[in-house]
SEMARFI-809573 format. One record per residue (C-alpha): x, y, z. Coordinates in steps of 0.2 Angstrom, whole numbers, plus 2048, in hexadecimal, padded with zeros to 3 digits. Example, Ala and Ser with C-alpha at 12.3 -4.5 7.8 and 13.67 -1.06 7.14 Angstrom:
2
83E7EA827
8447FB824
***
This chain:
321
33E7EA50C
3507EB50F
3577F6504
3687EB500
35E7DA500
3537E14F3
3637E44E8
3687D04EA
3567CB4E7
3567D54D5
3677CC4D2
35E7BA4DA
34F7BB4D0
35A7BB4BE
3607AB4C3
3547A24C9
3547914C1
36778E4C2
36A77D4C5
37E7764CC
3867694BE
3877584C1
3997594CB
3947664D5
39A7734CA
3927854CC
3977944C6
39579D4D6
3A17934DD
3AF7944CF
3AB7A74D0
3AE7A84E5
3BD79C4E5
3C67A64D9
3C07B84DF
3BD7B64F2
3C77A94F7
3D87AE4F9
3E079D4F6
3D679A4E5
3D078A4ED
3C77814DD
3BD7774ED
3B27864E9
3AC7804DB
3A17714E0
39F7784F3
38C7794F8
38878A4F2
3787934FB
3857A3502
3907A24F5
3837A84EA
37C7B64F5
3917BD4F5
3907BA4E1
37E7C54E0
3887D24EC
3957D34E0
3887D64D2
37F7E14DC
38D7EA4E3
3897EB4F5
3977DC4F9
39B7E9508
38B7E950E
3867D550B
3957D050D
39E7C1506
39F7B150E
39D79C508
39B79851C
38779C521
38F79A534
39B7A9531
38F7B2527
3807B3534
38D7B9541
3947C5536
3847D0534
3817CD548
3947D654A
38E7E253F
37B7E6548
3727E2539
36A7D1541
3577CD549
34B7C254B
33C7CA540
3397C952E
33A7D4521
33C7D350C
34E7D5507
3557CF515
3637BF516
35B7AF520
3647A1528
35D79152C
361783538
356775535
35576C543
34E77C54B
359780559
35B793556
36F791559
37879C54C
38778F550
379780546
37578D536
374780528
36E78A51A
36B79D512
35E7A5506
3557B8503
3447BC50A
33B7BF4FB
32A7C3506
3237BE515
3127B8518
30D7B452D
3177A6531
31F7A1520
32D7A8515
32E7A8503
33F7A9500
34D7A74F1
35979C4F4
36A7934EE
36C7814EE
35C77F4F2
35676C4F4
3687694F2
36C76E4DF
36077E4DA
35E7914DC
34A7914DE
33D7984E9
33B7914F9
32C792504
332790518
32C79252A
33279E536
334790541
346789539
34D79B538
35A79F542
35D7B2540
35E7BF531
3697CB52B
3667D9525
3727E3516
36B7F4519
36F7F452A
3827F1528
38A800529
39780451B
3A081751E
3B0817513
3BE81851C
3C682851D
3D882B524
3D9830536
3E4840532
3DA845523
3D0856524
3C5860519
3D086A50E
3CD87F517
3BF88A50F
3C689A507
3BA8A2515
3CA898521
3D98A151A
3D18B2515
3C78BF521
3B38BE51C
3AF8D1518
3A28D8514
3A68DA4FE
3AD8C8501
39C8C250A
3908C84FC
39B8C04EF
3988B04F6
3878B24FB
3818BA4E8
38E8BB4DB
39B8AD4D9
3AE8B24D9
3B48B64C7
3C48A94C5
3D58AC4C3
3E28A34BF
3ED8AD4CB
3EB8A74E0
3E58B54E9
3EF8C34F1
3E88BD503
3EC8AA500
3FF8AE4FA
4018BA509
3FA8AE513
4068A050C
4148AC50D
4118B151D
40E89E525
41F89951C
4288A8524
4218A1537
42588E537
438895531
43789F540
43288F54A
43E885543
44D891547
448891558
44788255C
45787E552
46288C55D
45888556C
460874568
46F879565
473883574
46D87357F
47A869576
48A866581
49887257B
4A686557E
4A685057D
4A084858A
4B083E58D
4BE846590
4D184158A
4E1844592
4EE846588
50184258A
50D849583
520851584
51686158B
50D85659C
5188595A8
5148505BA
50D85B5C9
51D8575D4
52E8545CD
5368425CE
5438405DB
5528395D3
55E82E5E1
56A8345EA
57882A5E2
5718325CE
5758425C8
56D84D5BA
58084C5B2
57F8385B4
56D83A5AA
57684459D
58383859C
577829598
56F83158C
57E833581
586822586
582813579
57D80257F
5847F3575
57B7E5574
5817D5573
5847CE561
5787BF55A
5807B2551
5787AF53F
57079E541
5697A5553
5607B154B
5597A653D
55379B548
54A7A9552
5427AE542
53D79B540
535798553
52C7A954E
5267A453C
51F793544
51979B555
50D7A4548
50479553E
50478954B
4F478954D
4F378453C
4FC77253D
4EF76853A
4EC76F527
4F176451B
4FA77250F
50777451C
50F764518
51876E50C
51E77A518
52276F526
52E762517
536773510
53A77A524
54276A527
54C76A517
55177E51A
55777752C
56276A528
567776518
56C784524
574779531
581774524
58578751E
58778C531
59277D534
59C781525
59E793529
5AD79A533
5A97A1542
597798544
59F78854B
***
């Protein structure tokens, strides 16, 4: 008998006799729509039931990994096929699916149950849903089964961490001798609350190395780092001084270059309303680009007014006629 299906069979016989509602309603499938599925479908709850039950008895039972949990009999058989826990042969315990038209195709599966025990040709099994509304023994041939699964065949090795390692033995970290080697063979170690003098050498001493190491290979790096920047910037200043000195013309002295130096340049005088109306063209020149914004009708009425204002001052100043 298979070791797991004997687990669901325990669980199968206690509810033997458990018959949907009138709707539908079971309570396998209230229980897998609101602990299986993921989107809390209430569809569940009046779906046909035959593997929702066996995912509920795995539950119970607490061999879901090795069962596993499914409401599709289609995606159940080819579940234990991916897990190399299907066959063609018999055997108490183990998960059967049925086609009945009898084409053997695990695509046509139609229904589930348990082999309870097998007698030449016919299966006495436990099923859900059976005769469309009951969990009840079923008596069927061979000849509508598609395949079994079997649970104890499923493989189910927790997972363990691909860095992981056993933590090391004290025999690791400390040199066997021979006092050492009859303490563990007769006598168990007394226990201290103190870490051994080897262990807290050996700690010292393992600390001492990777600093080693890592001063190393830091002095390493750093003497592989350039020295200067990769880019390099001229920089001008009163002390550059050009490789060949500039030929001044004949007709230019160093004396004439003194005398400029020390000479002053006047420039010609603006007039006042000029150089308002410089400042204008400027001001203007700068929000141009903002004419088409309403909250310069202010601006543009107050320029205006400004203009014809200043006009009259100039023309009624002396000297800007």
């Amino acid at each position: 008998m298979d070791p797991v299906g004997k687990k669901l069979l325990d669980i199968a016989k206690k509810e033997l006799g458990y018959a949907e509602k009138g709707d539908g309603y079971t309570k396998f499938g209230d229980w897998y729509g609101k602990n299986v599925d993921t989107d809390n479908d209430s569809y569940f709850k009046t779906a046909p039931w035959c593997d929702m039950f066996l995912a509920w008895a795995a539950d119970k039972a607490g061999v879901t990994d090795s069962a596993g949990q499914f409401a599709a009999t289609v995606e159940h058989a080819k579940w234990f096929k991916k897990q190399d826990a299907w066959g063609k042969k018999p055997e108490p315990g183990a998960v059967v699916f049925f086609d009945w038209s009898g084409s053997g195709d695990i695509d046509q599966i139609d229904h589930v149950g348990l082999v309870e025990r097998v007698e030449g040709d016919t299966l006495h099994t436990i099923e859900a849903n059976a005769e469309g509304y009951k969990l009840m023994r079923k008596e069927r041939s061979v000849d509508q089964v598609v395949g079994y699964g079997f649970p104890g065949k499923v493989k189910t090795a927790k997972y363990t961490p691909k860095h992981a390692a056993p933590a090391p033995s004290v025999e690791t970290l400390a040199p066997d001798t021979g006092a050492t080697a009859n303490l563990h063979k007769h006598d168990p170690a007394p226990e201290s609350p103190l870490p051994s003098q080897e262990l807290v050498l050996g700690g010292l001493l393992a600390f001492v190395l990777c600093g080693t190491v890592a001063l190393a290979a830091g002095k390493a790096a750093a003497a592989m780092a350039p020295t200067s920047p990769p880019v390099r910037v001229r920089k001008r200043g009163k002390h550059h001084r050009p490789a060949h000195p500039v030929q001044l013309p004949a007709e230019v002295t160093p004396a004439d270059l003194d005398a400029a130096e020390t000479a002053t340049t006047i420039m010609p005088a603006l007039s006042l309303a000029a150089a308002h109306e410089a400042e204008d063209r400027e001001f203007w020149g700068r929000i141009a680009h903002l004419k088409e914004d309403d909250e310069l009708a202010f601006w543009d009425s107050l320029h205006a007014e400004s203009t014809l204002s200043s006009r009259a001052e100039y023309a009624s100043t002396p000297g800007f006629r």
